[in-house]
N, C-alpha and C positions, 0 to 999 in steps of 0.2 A: 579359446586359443587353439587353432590346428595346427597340429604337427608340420614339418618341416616336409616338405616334396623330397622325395630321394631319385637318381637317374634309375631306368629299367635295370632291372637285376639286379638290382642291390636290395638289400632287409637290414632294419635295425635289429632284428635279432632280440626284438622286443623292448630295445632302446629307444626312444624319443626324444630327440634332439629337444635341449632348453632355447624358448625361443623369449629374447629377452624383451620386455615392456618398451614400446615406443619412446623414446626419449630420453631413454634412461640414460646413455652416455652424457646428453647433454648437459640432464640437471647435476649429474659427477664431475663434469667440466666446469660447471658454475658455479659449485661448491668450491672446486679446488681455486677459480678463480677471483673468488669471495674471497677467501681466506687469504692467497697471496696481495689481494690489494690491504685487505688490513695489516699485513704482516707490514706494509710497505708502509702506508697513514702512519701505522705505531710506530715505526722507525723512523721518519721526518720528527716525531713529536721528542722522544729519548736521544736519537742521536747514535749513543752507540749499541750496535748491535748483540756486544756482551751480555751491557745491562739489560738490552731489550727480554733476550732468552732468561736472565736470573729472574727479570719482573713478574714476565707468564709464568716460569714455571711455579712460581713460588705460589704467586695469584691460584692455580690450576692445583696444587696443591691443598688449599684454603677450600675452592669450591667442592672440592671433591671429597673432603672433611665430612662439609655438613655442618649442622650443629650451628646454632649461635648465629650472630649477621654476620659473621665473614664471610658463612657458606654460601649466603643467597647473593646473586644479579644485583649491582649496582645500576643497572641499563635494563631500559624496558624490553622488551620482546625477546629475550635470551631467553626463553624455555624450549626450541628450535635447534640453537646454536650449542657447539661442543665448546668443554671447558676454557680451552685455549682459546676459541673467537670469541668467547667471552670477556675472559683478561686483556687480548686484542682492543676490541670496542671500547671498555673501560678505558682502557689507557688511550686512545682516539678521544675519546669525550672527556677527559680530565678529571675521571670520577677516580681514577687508579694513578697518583704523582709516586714521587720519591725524592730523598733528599740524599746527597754526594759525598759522604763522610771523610774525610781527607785522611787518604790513607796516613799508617804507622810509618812505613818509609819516609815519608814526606816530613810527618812532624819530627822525627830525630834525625837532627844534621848529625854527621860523624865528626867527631872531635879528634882530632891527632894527638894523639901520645907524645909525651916528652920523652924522650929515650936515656937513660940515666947512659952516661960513660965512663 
C-alpha cells in the first residue's frame, strides 16, 4: 500500500496518511443494510416493536452468557453474525417465538366501592 500523494511543499512531517482498503465502506454499508432489513422481517413477524426490542435483548443477553444451549445459534451460519442479527434471524425463522401474557391491569376490573352514609 503507498502512501497518499501530497501537493508540492507540503510534508507529513513523518505522518502517512491512513489509506483505507478498497471496499470497505461498502461491505459497512451492507452490514448496516443486513441488519436493518432483519430488523424489519423480525418486526412483520412480532408485530410490536416494544416486544420486538424486549425479545433480542433478552435473546442477546442469553448468547452472550454462554454456557448451556441457550448460549449457542439456533440458526446455521451465525458464527459471522453479531448477537443481536442473531436473535434477528432466529426470530425470522421461528426458531425464537413468545407467548403474550395478559397483563395484571387487564385481569383485575376495578370494583366500586359502596360508600357507607
Amino acid at each position: 500500500m503507498e502512501p497518499a500523494t501530497l501537493p508540492p511543499g507540503l510534508t507529513t512531517g513523518g505522518w502517512v496518511p491512513h489509506r483505507e482498503e478498497p471496499g470497505l465502506r461498502t461491505k459497512q454499508r451492507e452490514i448496516g443494510h443486513l441488519n436493518s432489513e432483519l430488523t424489519r422481517a423480525a418486526l412483520e413477524k412480532v408485530g410490536n416493536p416494544n416486544i420486538l426490542v424486549n425479545l433480542v435483548s433478552r435473546r442477546v443477553r442469553q448468547l452472550n452468557a454462554g454456557g448451556g444451549a441457550g448460549g449457542r445459534p439456533l440458526v446455521e451460519g451465525a458464527h459471522h453474525l453479531g448477537a443481536a442479527d442473531v436473535a434477528l434471524r432466529e426470530i425470522i425463522e421461528d426458531k425464537l417465538t413468545y407467548e403474550q401474557v395478559p397483563s395484571l391491569a387487564e385481569e383485575l376490573v376495578p370494583t366500586r366501592k359502596r360508600r357507607r352514609h
